[in-house]
N, C-alpha and C positions, 0 to 999 in steps of 0.2 A: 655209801650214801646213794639212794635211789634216785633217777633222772625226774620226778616227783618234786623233790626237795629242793631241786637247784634253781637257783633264782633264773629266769629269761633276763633281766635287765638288772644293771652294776654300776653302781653310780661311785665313784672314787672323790675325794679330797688328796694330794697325793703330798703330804704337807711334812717337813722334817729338812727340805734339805740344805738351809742352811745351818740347823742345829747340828746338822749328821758330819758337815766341813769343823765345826767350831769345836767340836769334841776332838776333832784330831788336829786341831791347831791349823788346820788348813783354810785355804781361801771359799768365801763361802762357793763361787763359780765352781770348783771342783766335788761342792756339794749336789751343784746342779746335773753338773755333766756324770755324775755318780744314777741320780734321781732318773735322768732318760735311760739307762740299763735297768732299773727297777721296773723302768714303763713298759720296754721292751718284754721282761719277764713276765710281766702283767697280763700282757696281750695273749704272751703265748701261753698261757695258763688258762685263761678263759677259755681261749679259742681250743684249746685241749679236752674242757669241762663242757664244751657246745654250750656255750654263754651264748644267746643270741643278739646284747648288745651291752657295749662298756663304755661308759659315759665316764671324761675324766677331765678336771676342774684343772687346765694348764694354765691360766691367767687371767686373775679376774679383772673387774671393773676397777676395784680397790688397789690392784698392784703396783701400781702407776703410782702410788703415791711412798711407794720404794725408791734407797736414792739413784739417781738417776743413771750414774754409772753400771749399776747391777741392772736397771730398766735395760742400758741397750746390751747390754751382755748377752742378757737373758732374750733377747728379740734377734740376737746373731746367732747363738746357740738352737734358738725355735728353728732359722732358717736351715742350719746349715742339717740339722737334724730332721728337718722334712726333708728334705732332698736326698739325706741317707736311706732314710726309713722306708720312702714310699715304693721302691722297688720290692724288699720284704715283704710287705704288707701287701702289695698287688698277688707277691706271686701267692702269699697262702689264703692269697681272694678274701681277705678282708675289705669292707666297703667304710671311707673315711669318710669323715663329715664334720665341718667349723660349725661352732652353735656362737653367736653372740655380737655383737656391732664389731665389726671387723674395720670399719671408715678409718679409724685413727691410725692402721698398720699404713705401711709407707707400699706403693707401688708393687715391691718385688713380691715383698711377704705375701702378699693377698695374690698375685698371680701363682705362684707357689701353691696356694692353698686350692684355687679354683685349679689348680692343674691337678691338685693329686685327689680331688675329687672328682671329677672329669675321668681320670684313670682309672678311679675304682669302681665308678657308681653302676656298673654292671656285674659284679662279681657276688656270691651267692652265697658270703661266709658271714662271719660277728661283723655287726654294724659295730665302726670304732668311731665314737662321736669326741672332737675337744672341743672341751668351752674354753673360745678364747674373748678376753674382754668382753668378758660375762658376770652377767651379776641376774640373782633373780627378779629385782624388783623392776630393773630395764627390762627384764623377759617378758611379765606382767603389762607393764606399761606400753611395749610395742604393739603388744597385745590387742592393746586395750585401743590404742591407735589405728592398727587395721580396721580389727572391727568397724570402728567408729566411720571409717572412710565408705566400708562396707552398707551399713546402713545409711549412709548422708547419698551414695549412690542408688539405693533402693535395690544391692542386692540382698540384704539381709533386711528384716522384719525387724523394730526394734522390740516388741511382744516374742520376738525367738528366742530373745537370748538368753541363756540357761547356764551352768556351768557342763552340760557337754557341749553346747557350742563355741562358748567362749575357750574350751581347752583345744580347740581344735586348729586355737592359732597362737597357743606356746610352743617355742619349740620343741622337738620332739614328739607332735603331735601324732607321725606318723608308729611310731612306735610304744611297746607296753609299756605302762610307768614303771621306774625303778624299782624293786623287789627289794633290794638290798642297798645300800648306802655302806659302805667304806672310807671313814676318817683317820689316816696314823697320825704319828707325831706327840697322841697325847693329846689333842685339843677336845673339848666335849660341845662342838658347835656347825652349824652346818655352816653358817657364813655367805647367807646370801647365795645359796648353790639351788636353783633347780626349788624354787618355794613354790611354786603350783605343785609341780612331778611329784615330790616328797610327801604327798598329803597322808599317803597310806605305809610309807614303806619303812621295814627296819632298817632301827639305823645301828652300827656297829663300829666301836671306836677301839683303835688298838695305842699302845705306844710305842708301837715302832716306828723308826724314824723313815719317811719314805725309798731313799737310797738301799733301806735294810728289806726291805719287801720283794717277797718270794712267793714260790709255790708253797710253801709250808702256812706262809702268813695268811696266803688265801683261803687254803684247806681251813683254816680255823674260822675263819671270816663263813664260810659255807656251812661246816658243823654248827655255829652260832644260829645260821640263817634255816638249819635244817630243823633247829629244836623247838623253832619258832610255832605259834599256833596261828593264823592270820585268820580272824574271825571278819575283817570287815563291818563292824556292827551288831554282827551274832553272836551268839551263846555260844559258849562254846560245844553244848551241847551239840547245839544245829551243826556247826560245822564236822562234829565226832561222825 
């Protein structure tokens, strides 16, 4: 595959792991703590393929309405797995970054996060972005909020606003939109992820279970992405 073909930006659903526990009769938690060594692979897989950024759906908006026991599992497991991880990820200079209302986390969590962003936001490798307590239509609507403040102050025009202005305060503004989209599990939906970002980009669904997610699973996810034509509104002629 030609460095031509490879997507800049990688947008993940990472979905399966409590199906991937339930298959083996196991607790779904050990589906989970499975699914952070698939993340782990993930990383290093991109950052392998010079991915220049991996966007990945750790908890959304909607999670929370999981019972609640699994809620704080999974909010002990996020911790204690940042605090594993971020040394890793510094040294092979990957730059981390939280997308999404972060208020509802309790104290630690979010000083955690603002430290291991802090840590990295100088380092010159794959931007690793999680969406935590993210949903896209909050994405939109915070959006939509700024702006709004933006122009009620008179620093924006409200005759500007266009949709490149208006993308310029979704998250991820700073970077290209997602190229590729990556859904396992088997689901055929994007689920509220990143609905501005997605407007153009392939989406590609596998059924592996996310625990099950490899270098191999990605290769395929890329050859998919490589046979792709992205015409943008052209012919394909035009683009030939």
């Amino acid at each position: 595959m030609t460095d031509q073909a490879l997507p800049r930006h990688i947008a993940v659903i990472m979905d399966g792991n409590g199906r991937w526990a339930k298959k083996r009769f196991m607790p779904r938690t050990l589906g989970h703590r499975e699914g952070v060594k698939a993340t782990r692979r993930a990383v290093e897989a991109c950052s392998k393929n010079k991915i220049e950024a991996l966007t990945l759906f750790a908890f959304s908006s909607e999670n929370w309405r999981r019972p609640e026991e699994e809620v704080g599992l999974l909010m002990k497991l996020f911790l204690v797995t940042l605090r594993g991880e971020v040394k890793r990820l510094h040294r092979n200079k990957v730059r981390v970054r939280f997308i999404g209302d972060k208020s509802p986390f309790n104290d630690t969590l979010r000083e955690e996060m603002e430290a291991a962003e802090k840590r990295t936001e100088n380092n010159s490798g794959m931007y690793l972005n999680i969406a935590v307590n993210y949903g896209g239509r909050w994405d939109i609507a915070h959006a939509a909020k700024r702006l709004c403040r933006d122009v009620e102050t008179g620093k924006v025009n409200a005759a500007q606003v266009d949709e490149a202005l208006f993308g310029t305060y979704v998250d991820l503004s700073d970077l290209p939109e997602p190229d590729l989209f990556i859904r396992t599990g088997g689901e055929r939906r994007i689920s509220n992820y990143l609905l501005w970002q997605l407007a153009y980009t392939e989406l590609y669904f596998t059924d592996a279970l996310w625990p099950d997610f490899d270098e191999n699973t990605l290769d395929e996810a890329l050859a998919f992405f490589g046979q792709r034509q992205r015409r943008f509104g052209r012919t394909g002629e035009q683009v030939g």
